[in-house]
Backbone as a printed PyTorch tensor [residue, N CA C, xyz], in Angstrom:
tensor([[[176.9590, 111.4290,  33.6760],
         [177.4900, 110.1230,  33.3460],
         [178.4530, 110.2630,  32.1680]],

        [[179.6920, 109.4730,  32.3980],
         [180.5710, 109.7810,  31.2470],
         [180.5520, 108.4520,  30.0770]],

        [[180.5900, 109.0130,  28.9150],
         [180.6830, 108.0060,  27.9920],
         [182.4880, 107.1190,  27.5910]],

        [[181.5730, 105.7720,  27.1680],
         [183.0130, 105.3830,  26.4080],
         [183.6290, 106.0820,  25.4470]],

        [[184.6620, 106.5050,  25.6470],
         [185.1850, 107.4570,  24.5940],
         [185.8290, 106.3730,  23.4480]],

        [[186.2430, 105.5030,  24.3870],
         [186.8910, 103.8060,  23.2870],
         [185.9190, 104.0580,  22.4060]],

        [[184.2950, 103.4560,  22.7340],
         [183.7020, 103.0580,  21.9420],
         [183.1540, 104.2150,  21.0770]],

        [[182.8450, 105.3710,  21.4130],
         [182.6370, 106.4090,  20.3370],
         [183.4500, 106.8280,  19.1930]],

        [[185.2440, 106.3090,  19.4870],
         [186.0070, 105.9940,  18.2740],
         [186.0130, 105.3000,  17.3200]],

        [[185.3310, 104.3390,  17.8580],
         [185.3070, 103.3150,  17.1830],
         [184.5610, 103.2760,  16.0270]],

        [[182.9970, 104.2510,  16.9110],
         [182.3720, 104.2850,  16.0640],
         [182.9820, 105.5610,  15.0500]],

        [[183.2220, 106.4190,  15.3980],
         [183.8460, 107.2050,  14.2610],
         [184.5090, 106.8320,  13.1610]],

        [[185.3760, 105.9220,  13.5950],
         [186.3650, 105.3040,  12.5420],
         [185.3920, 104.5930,  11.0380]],

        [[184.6460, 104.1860,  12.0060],
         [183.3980, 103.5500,  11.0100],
         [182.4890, 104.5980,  10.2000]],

        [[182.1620, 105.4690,  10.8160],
         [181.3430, 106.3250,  10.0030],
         [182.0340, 107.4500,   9.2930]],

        [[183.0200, 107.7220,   9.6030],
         [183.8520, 108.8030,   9.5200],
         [183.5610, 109.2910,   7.3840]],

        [[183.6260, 107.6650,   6.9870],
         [183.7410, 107.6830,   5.3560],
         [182.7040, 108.3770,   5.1140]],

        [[181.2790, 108.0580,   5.6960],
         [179.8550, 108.5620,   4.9540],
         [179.4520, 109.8380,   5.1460]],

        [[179.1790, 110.6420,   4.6000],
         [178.5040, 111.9250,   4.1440],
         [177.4660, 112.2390,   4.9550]],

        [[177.1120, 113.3830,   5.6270],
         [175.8830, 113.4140,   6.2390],
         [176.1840, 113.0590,   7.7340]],

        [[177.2910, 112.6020,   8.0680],
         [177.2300, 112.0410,   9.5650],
         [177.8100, 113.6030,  10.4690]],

        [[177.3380, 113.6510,  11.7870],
         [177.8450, 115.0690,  12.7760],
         [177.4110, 113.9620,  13.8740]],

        [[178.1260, 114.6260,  14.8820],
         [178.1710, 114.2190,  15.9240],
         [177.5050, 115.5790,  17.1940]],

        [[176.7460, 115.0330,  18.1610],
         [176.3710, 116.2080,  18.9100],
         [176.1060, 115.3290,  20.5920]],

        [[176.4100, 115.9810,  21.7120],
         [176.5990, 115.9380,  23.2850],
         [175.1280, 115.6070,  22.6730]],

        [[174.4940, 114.0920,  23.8010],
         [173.5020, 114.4410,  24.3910],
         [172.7720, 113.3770,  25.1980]],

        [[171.5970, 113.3430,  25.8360],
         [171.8970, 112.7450,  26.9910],
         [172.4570, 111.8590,  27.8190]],

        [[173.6100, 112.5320,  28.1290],
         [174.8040, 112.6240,  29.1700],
         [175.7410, 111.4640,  28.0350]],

        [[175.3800, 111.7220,  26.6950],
         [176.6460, 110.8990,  26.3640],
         [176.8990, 111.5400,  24.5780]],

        [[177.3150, 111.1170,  23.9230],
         [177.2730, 111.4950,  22.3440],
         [176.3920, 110.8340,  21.5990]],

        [[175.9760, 111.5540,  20.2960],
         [175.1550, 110.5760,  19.5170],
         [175.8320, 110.9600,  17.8380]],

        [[175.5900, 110.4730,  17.3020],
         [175.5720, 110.1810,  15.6800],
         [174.6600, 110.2820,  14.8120]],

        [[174.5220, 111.3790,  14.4210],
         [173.2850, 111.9220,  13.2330],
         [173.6860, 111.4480,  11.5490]],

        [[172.2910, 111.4240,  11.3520],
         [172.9110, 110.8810,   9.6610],
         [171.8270, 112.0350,   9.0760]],

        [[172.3620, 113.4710,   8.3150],
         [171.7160, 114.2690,   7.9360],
         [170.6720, 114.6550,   8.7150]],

        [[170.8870, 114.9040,  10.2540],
         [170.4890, 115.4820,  11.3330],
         [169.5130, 114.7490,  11.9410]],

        [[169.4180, 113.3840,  11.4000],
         [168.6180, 112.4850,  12.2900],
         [169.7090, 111.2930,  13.0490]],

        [[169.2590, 111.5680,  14.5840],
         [169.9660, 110.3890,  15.1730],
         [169.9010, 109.1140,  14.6080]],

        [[171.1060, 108.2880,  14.3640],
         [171.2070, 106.5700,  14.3220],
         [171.5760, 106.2820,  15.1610]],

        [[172.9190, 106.5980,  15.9790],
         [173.1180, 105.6530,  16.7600],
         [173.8550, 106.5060,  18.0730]],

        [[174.3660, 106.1230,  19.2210],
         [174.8490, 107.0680,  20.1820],
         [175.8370, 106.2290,  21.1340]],

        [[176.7670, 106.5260,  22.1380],
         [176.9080, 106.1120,  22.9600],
         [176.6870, 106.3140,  24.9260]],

        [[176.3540, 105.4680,  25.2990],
         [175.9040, 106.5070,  26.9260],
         [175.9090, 105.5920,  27.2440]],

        [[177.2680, 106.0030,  28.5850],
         [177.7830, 105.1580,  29.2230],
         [179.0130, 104.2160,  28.3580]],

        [[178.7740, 103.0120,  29.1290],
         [179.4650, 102.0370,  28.2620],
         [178.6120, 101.0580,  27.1860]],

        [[177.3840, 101.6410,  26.8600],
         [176.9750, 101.1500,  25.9130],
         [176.7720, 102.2880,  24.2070]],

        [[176.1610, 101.1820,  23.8420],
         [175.5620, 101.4490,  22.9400],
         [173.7750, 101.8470,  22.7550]],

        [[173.4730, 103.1410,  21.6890],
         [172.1570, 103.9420,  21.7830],
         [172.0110, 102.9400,  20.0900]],

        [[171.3320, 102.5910,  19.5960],
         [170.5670, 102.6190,  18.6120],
         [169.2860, 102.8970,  18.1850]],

        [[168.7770, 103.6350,  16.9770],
         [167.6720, 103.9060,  16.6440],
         [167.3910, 103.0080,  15.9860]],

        [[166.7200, 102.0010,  15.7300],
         [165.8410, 101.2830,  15.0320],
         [164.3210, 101.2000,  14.2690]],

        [[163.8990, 102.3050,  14.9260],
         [162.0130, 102.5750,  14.4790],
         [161.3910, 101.3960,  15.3670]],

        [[160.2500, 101.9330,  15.7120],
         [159.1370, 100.8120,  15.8290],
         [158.8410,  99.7570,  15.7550]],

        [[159.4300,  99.8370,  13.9300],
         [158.5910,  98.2090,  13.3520],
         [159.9080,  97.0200,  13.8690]],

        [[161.1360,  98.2110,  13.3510],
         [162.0240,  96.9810,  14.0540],
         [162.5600,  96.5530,  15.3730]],

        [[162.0890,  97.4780,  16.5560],
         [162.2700,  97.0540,  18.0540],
         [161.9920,  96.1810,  18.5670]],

        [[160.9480,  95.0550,  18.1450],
         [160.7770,  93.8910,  19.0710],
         [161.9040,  93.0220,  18.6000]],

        [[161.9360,  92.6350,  17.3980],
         [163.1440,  91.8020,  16.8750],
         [164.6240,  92.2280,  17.0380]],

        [[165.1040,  93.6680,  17.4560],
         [166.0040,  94.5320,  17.9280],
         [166.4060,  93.6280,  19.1980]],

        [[165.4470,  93.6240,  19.9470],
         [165.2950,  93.5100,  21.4530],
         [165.5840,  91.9060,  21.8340]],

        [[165.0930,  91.4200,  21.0520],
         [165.7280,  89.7080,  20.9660],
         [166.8920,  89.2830,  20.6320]],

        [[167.6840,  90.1660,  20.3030],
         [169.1580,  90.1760,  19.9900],
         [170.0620,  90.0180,  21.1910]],

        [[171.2690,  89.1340,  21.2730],
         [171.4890,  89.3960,  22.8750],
         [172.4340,  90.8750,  22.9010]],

        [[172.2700,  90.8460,  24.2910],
         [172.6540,  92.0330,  24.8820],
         [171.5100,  93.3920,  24.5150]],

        [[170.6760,  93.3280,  24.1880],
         [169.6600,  94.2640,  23.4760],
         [168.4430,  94.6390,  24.7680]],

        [[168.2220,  95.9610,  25.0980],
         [167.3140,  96.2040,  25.9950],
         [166.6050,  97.7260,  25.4190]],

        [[165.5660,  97.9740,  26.0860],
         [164.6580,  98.8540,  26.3050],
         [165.5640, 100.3530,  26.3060]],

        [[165.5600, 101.0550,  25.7920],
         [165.7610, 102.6590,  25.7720],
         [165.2170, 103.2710,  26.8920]],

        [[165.8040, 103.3790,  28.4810],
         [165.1790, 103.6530,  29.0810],
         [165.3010, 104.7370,  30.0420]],

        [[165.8140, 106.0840,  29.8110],
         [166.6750, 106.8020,  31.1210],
         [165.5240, 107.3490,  32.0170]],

        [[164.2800, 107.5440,  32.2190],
         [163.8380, 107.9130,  33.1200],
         [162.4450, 107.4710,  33.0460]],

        [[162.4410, 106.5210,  32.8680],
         [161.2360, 105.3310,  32.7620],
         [160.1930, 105.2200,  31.9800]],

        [[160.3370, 106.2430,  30.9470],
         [159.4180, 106.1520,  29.9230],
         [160.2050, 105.9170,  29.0740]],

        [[159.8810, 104.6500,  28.2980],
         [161.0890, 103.8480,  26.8790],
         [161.0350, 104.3880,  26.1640]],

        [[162.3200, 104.9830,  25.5930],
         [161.7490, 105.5090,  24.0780],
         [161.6180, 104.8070,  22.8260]],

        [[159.9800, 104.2720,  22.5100],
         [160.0160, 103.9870,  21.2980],
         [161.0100, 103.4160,  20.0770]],

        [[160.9510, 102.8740,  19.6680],
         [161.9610, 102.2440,  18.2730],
         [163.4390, 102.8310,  18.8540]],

        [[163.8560, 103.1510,  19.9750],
         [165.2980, 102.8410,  20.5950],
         [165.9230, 101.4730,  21.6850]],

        [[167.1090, 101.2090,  21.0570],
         [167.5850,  99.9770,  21.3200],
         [168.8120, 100.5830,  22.5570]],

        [[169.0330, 100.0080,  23.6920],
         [170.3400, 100.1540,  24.1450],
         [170.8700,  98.8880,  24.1420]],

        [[172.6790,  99.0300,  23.4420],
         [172.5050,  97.4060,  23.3210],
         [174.2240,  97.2290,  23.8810]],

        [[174.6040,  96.1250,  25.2520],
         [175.2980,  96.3390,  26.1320],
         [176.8010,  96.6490,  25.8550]],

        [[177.4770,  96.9990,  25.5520],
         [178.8250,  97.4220,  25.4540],
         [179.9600,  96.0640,  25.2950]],

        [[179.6210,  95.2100,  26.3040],
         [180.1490,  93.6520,  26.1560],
         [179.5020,  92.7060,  24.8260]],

        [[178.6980,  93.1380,  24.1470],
         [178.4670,  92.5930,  22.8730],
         [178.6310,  93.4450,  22.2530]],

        [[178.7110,  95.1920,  21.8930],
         [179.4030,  95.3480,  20.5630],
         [180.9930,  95.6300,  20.8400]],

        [[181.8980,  94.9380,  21.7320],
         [183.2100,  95.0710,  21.5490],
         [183.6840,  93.8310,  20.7900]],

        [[183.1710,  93.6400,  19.8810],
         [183.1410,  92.8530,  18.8540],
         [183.4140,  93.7030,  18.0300]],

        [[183.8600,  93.6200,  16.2240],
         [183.7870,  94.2980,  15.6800],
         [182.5370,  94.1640,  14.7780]],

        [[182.1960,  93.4640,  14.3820],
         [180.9550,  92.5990,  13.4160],
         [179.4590,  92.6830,  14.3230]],

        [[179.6590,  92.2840,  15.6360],
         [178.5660,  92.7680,  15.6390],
         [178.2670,  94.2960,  16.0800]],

        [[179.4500,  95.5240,  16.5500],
         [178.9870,  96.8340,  16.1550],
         [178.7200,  97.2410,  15.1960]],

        [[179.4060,  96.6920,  14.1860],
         [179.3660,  97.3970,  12.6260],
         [177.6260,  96.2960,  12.1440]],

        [[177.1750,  95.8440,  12.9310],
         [175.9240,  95.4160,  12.0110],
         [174.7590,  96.3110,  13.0780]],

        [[174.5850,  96.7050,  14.0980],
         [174.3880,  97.6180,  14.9610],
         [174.4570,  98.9330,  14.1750]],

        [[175.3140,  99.6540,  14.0860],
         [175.6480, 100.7450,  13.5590],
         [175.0530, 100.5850,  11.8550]],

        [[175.0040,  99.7910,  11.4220],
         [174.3930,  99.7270,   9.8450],
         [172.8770,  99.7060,   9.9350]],

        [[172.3850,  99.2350,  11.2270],
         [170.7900,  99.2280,  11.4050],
         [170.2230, 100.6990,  11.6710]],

        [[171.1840, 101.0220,  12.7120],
         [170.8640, 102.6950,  13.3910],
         [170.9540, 103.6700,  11.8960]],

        [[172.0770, 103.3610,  10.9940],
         [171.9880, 104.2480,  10.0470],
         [171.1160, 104.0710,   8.8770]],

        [[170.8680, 102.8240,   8.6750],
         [169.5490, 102.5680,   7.8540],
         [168.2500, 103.4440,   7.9330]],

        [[167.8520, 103.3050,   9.5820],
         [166.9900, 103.6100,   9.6530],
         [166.6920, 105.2760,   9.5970]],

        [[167.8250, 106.1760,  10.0730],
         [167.9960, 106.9850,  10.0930],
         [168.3760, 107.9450,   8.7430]],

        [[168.4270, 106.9220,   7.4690],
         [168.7350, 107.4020,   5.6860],
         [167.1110, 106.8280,   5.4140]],

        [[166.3730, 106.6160,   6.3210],
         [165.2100, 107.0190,   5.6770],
         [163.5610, 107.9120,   6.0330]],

        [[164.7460, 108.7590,   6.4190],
         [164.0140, 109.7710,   7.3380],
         [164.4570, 110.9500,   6.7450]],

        [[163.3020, 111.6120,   6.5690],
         [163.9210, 112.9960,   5.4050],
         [164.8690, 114.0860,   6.5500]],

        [[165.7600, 114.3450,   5.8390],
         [166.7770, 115.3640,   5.8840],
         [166.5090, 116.4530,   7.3250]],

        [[167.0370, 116.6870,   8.2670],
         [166.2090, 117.8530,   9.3180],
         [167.9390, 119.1800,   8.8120]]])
């Protein structure tokens, strides 16, 4: 499956300033590490966010916000959230500030 490359610029452009960010292939799309922990990704034409646990149910009530799901077991405190709501700019960049939150407080890999 090929990713938005639009939207993985986008996100670059955005993270590009902060320290700690790499980028690495992975399932079947790119993701965004913050000091080697994933925040956020793209696959497909959406959007991957990490959120944790505590914040996935309230994640998930957000519109366009669903279940982390590629082969039917959800993953945990991950958000996929639809591509037609973050081609916005405000609400990717508040998306992308959650994924990296959560991911600056997770020690260093």
């Amino acid at each position: 499956m090929a990713y938005d490359e639009g939207l993985a610029e986008r996100i670059r452009e955005r993270l590009r300033a902060g320290p700690g960010i790499t980028e690495r292939h992975m399932f079947g799309g790119i993701a965004f590490l913050y000091r080697g922990n994933m925040a956020v990704g793209v696959w497909g034409d959406d959007l991957m966010v990490r959120v944790g646990p505590d914040a996935a149910d309230a994640a998930l009530a957000r519109p366009g916000a669903r279940r982390f799901d590629m082969t039917g077991r959800p993953m945990r405190g991950w958000v996929v959230v639809a591509g037609s709501v973050v081609a916005e700019d405000e609400a990717l960049g508040g998306w992308l500030d959650e994924g990296h939150a959560f991911a600056a407080g997770l020690p260093p890999k």
